[in-house]
KEZARO-497625 format. One record per residue (C-alpha): x, y, z. Coordinates in steps of 0.25 Angstrom, whole numbers, padded with zeros to 4 digits. Example, Ala and Ser with C-alpha at 12.3 -4.5 7.8 and 13.67 -1.06 7.14 Angstrom:
2
ATOM	0049	-0018	0031
ATOM	0055	-0004	0029
END
This chain:
445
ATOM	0676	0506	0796
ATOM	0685	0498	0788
ATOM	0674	0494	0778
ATOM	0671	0510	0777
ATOM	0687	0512	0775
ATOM	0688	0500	0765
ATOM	0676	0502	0756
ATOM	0679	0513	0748
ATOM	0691	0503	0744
ATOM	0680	0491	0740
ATOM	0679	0486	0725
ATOM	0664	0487	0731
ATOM	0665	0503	0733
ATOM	0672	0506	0720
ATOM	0662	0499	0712
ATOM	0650	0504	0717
ATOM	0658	0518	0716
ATOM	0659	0512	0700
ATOM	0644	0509	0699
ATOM	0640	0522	0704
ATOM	0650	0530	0695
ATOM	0646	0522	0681
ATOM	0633	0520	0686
ATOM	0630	0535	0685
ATOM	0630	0539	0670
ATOM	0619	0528	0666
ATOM	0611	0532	0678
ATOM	0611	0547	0676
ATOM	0610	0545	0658
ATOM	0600	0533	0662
ATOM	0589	0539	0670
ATOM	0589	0554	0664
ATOM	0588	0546	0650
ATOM	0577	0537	0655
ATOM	0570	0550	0663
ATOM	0570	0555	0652
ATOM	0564	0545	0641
ATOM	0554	0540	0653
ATOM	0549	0555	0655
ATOM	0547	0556	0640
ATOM	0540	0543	0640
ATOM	0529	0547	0650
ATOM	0529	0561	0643
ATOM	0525	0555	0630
ATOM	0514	0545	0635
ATOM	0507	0555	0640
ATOM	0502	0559	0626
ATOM	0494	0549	0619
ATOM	0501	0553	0606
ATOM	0515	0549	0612
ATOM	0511	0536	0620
ATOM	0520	0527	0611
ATOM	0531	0538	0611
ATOM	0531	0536	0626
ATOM	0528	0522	0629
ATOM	0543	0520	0618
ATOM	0551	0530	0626
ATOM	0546	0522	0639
ATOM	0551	0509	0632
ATOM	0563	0515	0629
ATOM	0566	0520	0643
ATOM	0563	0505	0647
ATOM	0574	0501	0638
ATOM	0584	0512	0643
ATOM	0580	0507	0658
ATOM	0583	0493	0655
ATOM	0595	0497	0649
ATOM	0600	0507	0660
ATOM	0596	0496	0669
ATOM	0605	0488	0664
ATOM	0617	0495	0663
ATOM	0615	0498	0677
ATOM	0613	0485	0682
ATOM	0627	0479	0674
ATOM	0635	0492	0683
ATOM	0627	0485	0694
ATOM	0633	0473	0690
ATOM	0646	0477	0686
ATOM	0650	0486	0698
ATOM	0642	0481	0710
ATOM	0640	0466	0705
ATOM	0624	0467	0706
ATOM	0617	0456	0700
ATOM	0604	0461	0697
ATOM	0600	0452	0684
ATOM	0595	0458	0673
ATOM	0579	0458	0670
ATOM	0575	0451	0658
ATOM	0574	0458	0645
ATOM	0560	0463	0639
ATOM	0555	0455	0626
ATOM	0540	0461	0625
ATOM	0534	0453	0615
ATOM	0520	0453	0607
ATOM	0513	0462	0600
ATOM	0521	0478	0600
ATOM	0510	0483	0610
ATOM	0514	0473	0619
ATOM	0528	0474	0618
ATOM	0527	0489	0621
ATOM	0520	0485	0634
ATOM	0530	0476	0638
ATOM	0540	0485	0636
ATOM	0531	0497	0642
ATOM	0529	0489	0654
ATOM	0543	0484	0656
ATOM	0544	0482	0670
ATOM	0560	0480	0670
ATOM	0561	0492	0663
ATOM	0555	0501	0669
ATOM	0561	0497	0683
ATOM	0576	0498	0675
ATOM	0569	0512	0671
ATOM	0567	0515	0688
ATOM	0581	0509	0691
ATOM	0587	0520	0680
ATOM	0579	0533	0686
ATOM	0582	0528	0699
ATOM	0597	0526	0695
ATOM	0599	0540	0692
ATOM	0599	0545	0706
ATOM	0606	0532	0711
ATOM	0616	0535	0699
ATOM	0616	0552	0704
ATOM	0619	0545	0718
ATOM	0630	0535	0713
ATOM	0638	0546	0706
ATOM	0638	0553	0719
ATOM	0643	0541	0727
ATOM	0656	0542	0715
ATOM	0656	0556	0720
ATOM	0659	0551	0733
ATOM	0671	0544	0728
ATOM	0677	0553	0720
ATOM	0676	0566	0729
ATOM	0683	0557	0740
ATOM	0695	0552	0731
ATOM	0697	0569	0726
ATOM	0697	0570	0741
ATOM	0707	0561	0744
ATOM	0717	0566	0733
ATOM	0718	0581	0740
ATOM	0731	0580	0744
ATOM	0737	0574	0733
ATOM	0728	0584	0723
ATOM	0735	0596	0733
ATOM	0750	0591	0732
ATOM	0748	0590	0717
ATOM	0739	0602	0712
ATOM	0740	0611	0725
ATOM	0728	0620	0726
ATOM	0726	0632	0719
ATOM	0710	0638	0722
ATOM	0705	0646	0712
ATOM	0704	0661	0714
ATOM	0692	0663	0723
ATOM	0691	0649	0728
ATOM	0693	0645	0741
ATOM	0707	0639	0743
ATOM	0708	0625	0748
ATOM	0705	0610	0741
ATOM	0690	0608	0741
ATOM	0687	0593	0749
ATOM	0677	0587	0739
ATOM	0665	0581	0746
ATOM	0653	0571	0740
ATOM	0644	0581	0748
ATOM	0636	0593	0740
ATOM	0644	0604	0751
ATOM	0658	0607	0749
ATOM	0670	0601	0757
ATOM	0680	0610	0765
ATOM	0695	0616	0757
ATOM	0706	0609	0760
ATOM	0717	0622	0760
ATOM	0731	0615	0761
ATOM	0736	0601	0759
ATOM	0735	0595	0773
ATOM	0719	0600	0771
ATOM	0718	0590	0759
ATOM	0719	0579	0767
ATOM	0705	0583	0773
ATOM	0700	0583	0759
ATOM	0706	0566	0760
ATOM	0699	0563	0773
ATOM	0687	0569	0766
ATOM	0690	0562	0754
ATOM	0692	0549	0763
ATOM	0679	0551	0770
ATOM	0671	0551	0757
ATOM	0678	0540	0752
ATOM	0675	0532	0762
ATOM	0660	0535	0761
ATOM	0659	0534	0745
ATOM	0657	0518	0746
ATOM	0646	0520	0753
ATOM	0639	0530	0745
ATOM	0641	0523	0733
ATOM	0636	0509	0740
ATOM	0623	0515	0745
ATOM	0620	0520	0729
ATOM	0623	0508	0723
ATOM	0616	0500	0733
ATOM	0604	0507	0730
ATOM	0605	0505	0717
ATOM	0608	0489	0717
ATOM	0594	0491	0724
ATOM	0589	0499	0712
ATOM	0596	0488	0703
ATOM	0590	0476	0708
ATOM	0575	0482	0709
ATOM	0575	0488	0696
ATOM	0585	0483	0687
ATOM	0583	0466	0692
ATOM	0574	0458	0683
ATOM	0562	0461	0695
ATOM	0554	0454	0704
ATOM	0545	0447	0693
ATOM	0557	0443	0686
ATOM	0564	0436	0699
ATOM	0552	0429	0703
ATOM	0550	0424	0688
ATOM	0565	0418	0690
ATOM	0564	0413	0703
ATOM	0551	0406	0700
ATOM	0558	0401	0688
ATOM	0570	0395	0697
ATOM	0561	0390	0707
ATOM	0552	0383	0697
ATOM	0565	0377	0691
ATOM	0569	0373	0704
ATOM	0557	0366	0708
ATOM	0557	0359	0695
ATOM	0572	0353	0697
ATOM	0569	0349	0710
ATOM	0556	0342	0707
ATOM	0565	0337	0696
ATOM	0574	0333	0707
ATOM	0566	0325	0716
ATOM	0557	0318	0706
ATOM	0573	0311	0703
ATOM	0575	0310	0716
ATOM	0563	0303	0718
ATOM	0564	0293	0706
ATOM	0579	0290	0709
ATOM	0575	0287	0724
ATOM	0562	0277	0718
ATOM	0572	0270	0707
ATOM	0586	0270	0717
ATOM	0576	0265	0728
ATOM	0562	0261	0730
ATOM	0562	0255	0715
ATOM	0575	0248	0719
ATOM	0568	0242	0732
ATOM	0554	0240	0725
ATOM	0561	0231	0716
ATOM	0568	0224	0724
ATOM	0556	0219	0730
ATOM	0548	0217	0717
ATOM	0562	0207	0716
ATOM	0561	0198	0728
ATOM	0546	0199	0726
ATOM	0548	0192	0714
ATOM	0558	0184	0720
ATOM	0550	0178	0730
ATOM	0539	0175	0720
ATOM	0547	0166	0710
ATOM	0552	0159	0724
ATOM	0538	0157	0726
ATOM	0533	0153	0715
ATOM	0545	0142	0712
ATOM	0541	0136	0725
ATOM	0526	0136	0720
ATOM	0530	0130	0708
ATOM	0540	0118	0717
ATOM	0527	0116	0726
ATOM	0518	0111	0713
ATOM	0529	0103	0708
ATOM	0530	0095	0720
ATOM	0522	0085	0711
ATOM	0534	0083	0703
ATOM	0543	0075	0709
ATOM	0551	0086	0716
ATOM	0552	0092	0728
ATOM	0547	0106	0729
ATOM	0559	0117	0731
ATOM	0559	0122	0744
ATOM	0555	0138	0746
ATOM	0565	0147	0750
ATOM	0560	0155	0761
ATOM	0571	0161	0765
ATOM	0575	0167	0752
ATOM	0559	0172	0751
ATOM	0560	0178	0765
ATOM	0574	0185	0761
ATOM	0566	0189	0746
ATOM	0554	0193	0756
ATOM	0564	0202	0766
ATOM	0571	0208	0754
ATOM	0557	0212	0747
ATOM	0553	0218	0761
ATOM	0565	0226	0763
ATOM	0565	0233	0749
ATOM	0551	0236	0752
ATOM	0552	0242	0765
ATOM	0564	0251	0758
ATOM	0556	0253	0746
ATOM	0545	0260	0757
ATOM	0554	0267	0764
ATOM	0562	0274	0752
ATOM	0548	0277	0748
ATOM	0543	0283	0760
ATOM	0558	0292	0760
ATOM	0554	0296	0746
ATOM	0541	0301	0749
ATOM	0545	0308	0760
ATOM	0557	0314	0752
ATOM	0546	0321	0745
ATOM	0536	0324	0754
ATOM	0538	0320	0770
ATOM	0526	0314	0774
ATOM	0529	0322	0789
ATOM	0525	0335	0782
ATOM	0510	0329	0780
ATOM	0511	0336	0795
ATOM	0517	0350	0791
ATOM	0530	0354	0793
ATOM	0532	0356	0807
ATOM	0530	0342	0811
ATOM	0538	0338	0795
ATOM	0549	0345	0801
ATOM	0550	0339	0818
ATOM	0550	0326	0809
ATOM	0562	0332	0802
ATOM	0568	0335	0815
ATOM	0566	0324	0823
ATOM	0573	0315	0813
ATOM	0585	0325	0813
ATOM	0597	0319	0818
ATOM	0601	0335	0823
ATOM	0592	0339	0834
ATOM	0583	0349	0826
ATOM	0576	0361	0833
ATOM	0562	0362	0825
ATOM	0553	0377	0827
ATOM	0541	0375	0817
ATOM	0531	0387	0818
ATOM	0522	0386	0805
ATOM	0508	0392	0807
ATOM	0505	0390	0792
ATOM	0507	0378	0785
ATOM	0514	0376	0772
ATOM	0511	0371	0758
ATOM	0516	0357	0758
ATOM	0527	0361	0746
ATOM	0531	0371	0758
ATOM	0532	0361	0769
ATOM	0539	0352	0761
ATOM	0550	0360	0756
ATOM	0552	0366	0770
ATOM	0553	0350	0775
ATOM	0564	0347	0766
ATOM	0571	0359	0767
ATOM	0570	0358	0784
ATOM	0574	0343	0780
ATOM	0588	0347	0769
ATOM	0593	0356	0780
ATOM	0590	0348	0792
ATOM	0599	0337	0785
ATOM	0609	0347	0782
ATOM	0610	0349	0795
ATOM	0613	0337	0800
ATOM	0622	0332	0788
ATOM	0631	0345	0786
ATOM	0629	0355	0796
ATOM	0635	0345	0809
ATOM	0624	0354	0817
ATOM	0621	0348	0832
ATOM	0606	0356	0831
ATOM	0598	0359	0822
ATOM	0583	0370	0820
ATOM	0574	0370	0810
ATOM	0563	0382	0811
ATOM	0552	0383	0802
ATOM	0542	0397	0804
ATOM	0533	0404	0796
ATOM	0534	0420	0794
ATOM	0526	0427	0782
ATOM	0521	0417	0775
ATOM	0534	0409	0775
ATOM	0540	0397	0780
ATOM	0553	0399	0786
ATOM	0562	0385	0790
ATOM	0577	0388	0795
ATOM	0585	0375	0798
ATOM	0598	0377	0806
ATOM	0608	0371	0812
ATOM	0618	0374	0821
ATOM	0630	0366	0813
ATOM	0642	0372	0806
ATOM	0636	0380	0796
ATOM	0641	0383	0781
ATOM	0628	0376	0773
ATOM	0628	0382	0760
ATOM	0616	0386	0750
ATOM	0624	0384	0739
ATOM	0621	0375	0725
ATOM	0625	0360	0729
ATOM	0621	0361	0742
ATOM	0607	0354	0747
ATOM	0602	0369	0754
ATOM	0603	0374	0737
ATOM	0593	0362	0735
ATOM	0584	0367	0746
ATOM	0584	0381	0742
ATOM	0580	0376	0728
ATOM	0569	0369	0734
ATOM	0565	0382	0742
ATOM	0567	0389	0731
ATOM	0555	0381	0724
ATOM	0544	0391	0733
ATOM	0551	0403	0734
ATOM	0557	0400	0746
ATOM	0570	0406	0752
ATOM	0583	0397	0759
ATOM	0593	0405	0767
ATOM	0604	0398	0772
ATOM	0615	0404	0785
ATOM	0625	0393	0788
ATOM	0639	0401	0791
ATOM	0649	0392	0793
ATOM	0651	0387	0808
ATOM	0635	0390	0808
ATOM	0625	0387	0811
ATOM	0616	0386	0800
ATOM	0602	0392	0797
ATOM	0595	0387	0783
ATOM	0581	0396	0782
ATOM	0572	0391	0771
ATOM	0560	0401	0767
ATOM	0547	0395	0762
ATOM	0534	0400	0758
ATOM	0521	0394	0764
ATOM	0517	0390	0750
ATOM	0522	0387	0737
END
């Protein structure tokens, strides 16, 4: 009840009342204007003779539709803060034959020209909703309307103030002053309810606007493919650095270091050579240093060793050897290395593309270190299914919650990377917990 009584007193309320009120006389001028020039369009191309006549008034009535369209969508904006972008502007080019098929088969255009013929009821529908509002505030000025004009009826007429009602059927008289206030609680009652009528009609048409007025389907999946292509390209970008800064900062540093005492031990060798075949000469040869070679020999050992095993972390960096196995076994690897007792439910009749599998790894192996380094969790689960034609991995934890998606976090880094193949990262982490972080894959790339 107490959002009932406060919502005709929202900003909310009064600017979807606005909407509808300023939305109407584009609506109504709109769609009979573009009836008109679109009925007169498929009239002409009826005839031969008046083809061209008919294919330029169905261009013009493209042109009134995106305009319309437009206007409509920046009341959409501007009232109920809708951000449907705008589609892209048509540029036909080539010869003028095609340039009037382009424009002819404008597909933006000719969903703006739905959205305006359907806007005319919504916009009949919306003034009605304004109707609601403004029968309930006459209503609720009837006493004061009594006090100050009385009530004189007209010869004739039934005597008594007439309660206004949003309904098509007339209201009861209200025949002296203490029966105004009937006409308040009526006026109360529909005020009340007006929010609401007005909500339903501009939630339908915020449907309406971002099916038909949006850039469309084909457009969206043209930008997202063009973000996911840029995204794949940084991060490629980004671990071809990371792998050259890992070789030169480690690997390259150990491997020459190793080339170093090699060479170290060399010229200790061949110096000794060189005192053995000049023993002739009168002096004694210098004695070798073998434990300064066994220290070189040690030294050249252990940068070796770590040379291999900063290899052998860089190649499994970028692909884990344990997923030659699939992803089931790849992750009870993951788990029982895990410092947080891990509770693992693999159920994957179909195996992935390897690309799949691997970024599915690495997301079960972000999250799992998360976990363990934030979320101060004393259990963990990571469950990986399949349901049509998906991959489906949830990693939760049982820690105090409030992991954030947003830019600078690694979770935006992942969703990047699952973003690369159309996939989908939800993230539920309230603060006090627990945290659930779902990661949505297809089963090929």
């Amino acid at each position: 009840m107490g959002a009932v009584g406060r919502a005709p007193l929202t900003r909310r309320a009064w600017a979807e009342a606005a909407y509808c009120l300023t939305g109407f006389p584009p609506a109504l001028v709109g769609g009979v204007l573009l009836a008109v020039v679109l009925a007169l369009g498929a009239g002409f191309t009826v005839s031969v003779l008046f083809a061209v006549l008919g294919a330029l008034l169905f261009i013009t009535g493209l042109h009134l539709a995106r305009a319309l369209g437009g206007v409509h969508r920046r009341l959409a904006a501007l009232f109920l803060g809708d951000g449907t972008p705008a589609p892209p502007p048509l540029r036909p080019e080539g010869r003028w034959v095609n340039r009037l098929d382009a424009r002819l088969s404008d597909g933006v255009g000719w969903r703006a020209a739905a959205y305006v013929l359907a806007k005319l009821p919504v916009g009949c529908l919306g003034a009605y909703a304004v109707l609601w509002w403004l029968v309930g505030l006459i209503n609720l000025t009837a006493p004061l309307r009594w006090a100050l004009f009385g009530q004189r009826p007209e010869p004739g007429s039934p005597e008594g103030m007439p309660v206004l009602t949003p309904f098509f059927f007339g209201g009861p008289d209200a025949d002296t002053f203490g029966g105004t206030f009937l006409a308040v609680a009526v006026g109360a009652g529909i005020v009340l309810g007006a929010p609401w009528v007005t909500r339903l009609v501009t939630e339908a048409d915020r449907w309406l606007i971002g099916a038909l007025l949006g850039p469309g389907q084909l457009a969206d999946r043209v930008r997202d493919l063009e973000e996911t292509r840029a995204l794949a390209v940084d991060d490629s970008v980004a671990l071809l650095r990371r792998v050259e800064r890992d070789l030169h900062d480690g690997a390259q540093v150990r491997l020459v270091a190793v080339a170093m005492s090699l060479d170290m031990i060399r010229q200790r060798l061949a110096e000794s050579e060189a005192a053995d075949d000049g023993q002739g000469g009168g002096r004694g040869s210098a004695p070798l240093d073998v434990a300064r070679l066994r220290q070189l020999v040690d030294g050249a050992h252990h940068h070796a060793t770590e040379a291999l095993t900063e290899l052998r972390d860089l190649a499994r960096g970028i692909h884990p050897p344990v997923l030659d196995d699939g992803l089931p076994d790849a992750l009870a690897t993951l788990t029982a290395r895990s410092s947080v007792p891990v509770d693992l439910v693999t159920e994957i009749p179909e195996r992935p593309t390897p690309a799949i599998e691997t970024i599915a790894y690495f997301c079960a192996a972000e999250l799992l270190a998360n976990v363990i380094k934030h979320s101060g969790a004393r259990r963990a689960s990571i469950t990986v299914a399949q349901l049509d034609g998906r991959l489906f991995l949830q990693v939760g934890d049982d820690g105090g919650g409030g992991a954030d998606a947003g830019a600078g976090s690694g979770l935006a880094g992942l969703l990047q990377r699952v973003r690369t193949v159309d996939g989908r990262m939800d993230v539920r982490s309230p603060e006090g917990g627990p945290t659930a972080v779902t990661v949505e894959l297809p089963l090929h790339a």
